[in-house]
N, C-alpha and C positions, 0 to 999 in steps of 0.2 A: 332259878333263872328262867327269864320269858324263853318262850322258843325265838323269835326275834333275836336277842341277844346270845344263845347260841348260836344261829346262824351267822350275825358280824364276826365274833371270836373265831368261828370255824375257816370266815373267809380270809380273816388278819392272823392267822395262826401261824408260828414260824416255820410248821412241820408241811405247810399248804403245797401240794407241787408246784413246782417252776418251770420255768418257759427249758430253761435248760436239759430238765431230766425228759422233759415231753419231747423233746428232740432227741432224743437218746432213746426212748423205750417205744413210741411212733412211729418215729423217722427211720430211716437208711444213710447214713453217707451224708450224714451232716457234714457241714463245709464250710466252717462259721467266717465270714467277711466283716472288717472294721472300717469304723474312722466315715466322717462325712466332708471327706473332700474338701473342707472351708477350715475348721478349726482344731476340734480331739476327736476322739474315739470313747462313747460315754457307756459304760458297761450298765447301764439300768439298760438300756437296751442292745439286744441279742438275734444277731441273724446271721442269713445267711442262703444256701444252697444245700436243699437235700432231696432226699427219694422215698415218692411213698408210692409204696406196691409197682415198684419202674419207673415212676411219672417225676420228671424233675418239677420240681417245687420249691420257691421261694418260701421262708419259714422265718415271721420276725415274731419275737415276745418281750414284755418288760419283765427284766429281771429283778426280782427280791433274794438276798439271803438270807440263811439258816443261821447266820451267829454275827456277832457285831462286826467282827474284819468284814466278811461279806457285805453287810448291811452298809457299812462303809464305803466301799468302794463300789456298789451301786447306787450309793443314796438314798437306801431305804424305798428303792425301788420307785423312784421318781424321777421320768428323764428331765434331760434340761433340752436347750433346743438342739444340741450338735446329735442326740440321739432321736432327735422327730424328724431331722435331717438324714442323718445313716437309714433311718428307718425309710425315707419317702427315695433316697438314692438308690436302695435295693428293690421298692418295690418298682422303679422305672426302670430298671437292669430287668426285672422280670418282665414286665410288659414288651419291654424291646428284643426278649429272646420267648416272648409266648407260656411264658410261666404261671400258673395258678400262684394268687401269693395267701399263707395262712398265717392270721395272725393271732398274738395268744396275751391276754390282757390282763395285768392284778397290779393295780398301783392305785396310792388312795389319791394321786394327782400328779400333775407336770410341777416340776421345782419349783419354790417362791422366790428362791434367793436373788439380791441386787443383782449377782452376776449373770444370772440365768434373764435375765429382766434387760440387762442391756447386751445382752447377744440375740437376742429379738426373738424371747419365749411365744408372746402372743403370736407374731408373726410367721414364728416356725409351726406353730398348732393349724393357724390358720391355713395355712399353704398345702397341709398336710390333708387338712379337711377337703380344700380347693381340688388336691390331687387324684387323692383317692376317688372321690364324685366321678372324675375323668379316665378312670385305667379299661382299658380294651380287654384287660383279662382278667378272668371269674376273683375273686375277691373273699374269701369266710375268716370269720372272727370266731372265738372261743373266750367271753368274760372266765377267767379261772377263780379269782381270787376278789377282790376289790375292782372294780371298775368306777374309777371318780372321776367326774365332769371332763374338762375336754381332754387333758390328758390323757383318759382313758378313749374317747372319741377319736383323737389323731389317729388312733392306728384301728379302729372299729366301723369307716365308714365300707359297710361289705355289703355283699349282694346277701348272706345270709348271715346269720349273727347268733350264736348259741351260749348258752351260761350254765356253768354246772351248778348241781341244785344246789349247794349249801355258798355259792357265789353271790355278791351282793351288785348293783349295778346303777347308779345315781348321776345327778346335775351338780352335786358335793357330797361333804361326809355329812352323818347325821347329827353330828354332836357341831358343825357347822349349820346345821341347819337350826337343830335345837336354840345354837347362842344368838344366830339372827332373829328368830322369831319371839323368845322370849327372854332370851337373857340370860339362859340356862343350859350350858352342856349338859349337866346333868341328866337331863332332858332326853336323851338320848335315842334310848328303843321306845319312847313315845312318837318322836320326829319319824323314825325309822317306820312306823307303823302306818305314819299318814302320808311317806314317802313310795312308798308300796315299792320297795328295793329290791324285794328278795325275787327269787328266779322264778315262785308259781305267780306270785302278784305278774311280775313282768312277759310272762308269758301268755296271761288274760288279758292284757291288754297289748299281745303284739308288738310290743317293743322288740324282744326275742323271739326268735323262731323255733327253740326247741329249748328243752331242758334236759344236760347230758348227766347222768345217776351218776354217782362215786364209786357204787360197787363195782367192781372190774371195770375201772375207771379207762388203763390205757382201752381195752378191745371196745369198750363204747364211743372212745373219741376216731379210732377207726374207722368203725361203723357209721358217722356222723360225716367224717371228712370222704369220706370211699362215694358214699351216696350222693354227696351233695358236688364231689366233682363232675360225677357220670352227668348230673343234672345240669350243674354249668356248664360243660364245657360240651353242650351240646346248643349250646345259645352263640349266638353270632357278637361279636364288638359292640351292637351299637346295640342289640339285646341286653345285654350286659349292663350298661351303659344306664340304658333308660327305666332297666330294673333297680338296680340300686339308687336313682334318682326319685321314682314314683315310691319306692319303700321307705326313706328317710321325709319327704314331701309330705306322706300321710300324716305327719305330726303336727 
């Protein structure tokens, strides 16, 4: 097997951490909050209120399960819009009480389904893009697992943006890229290779700003979050602001 193709399997693997246990072994006083005020409450995505090292902290992730009931009831870990929704509701609850908000990303995309299509998937990704660009307070992302085009975007527009090494991180999947191009899923960790997805491709060219190791995984996402608030939250609203704007603009 390529190394390429271990690294997908490692990022799509059922054993992969989740947004949920990162909240649990991270955090403090998680406080999980539902529902986006218009429609449901969509379990691919998971957030809330919690504490890290004192500091209240807004905390959202897209959830995957470990076994098919899970996998089920979050959809295989693909929001639809009522959770890009809960998701953009919690992070403006944070902005309006001064919150850092962190978010934790492994979905191979946002839902395809008709239903998710006429409750206004494009338009809920969109708004999320729109929102995030605009939040007065520090903003970090964490690609975990699969990070796929905007679905994975909606909740990654941050001031800093990190991917653990054996994470993947795209505009689509590879084997979507593979059948566009030539016709061929099969095609796979060739696409993957000319996609430059993985976390050291991504981080030579600045797409991500760090690459967080696996071994002693929680004490490095720590280390990562601990640092990187000291640093934001020493930046003013409109610093803030005009940093996460000139960092996605480079593209």
């Amino acid at each position: 097997m390529s190394k390429i193709a271990e690294i997908i399997n490692k990022a799509r693997a059922a054993d992969r951490i989740s947004a949920r246990e990162i909240f649990e072994t991270v955090f403090d006083d998680f406080f999980e909050l539902h529902g986006d005020r218009q429609f449901m409450d969509d379990e691919a995505v998971v957030g809330g209120i919690a504490r890290f090292e004192g500091q209240a902290v807004t905390v959202i992730g897209i959830q995957k399960g470990k076994n098919l009931e899970e996998n089920l009831a979050t959809n295989f870990g693909q929001p639809s819009p009522n959770g890009y929704r809960k998701a953009l509701r919690l992070m403006k609850q944070a902005e309006k009480f001064g919150r850092p908000v962190i978010t934790f990303v492994n979905t191979a995309g946002a839902y395809p389904g008709i239903e998710a299509e006429e409750r206004g998937q494009g338009e809920a990704i969109a708004r999320n893009l729109l929102e995030m660009s605009d939040l007065s307070v520090p903003v970090l992302t964490f690609i975990t697992g699969e990070g796929g085009s905007g679905g994975a975007l909606a909740l990654a527009v941050a001031n800093k943006v990190y991917i653990l090494e054996n994470a993947v991180y795209s505009v689509l999947s590879p084997e979507g890229f593979a059948t566009i191009l030539w016709k061929d899923g099969s095609r796979r960790d060739e696409a993957a290779e000319l996609m430059k997805m993985t976390s050291d491709k991504l981080f030579e060219s600045g797409v991500v700003d760090g690459v967080i190791a696996e071994d002693n995984l929680e004490e490095n996402l720590k280390t990562a979050i601990r640092e990187n608030l000291v640093e934001l939250s020493g930046m003013s609203s409109e610093e803030l602001e005009k940093q996460r704007y000139e960092r996605f603009r480079k593209y």
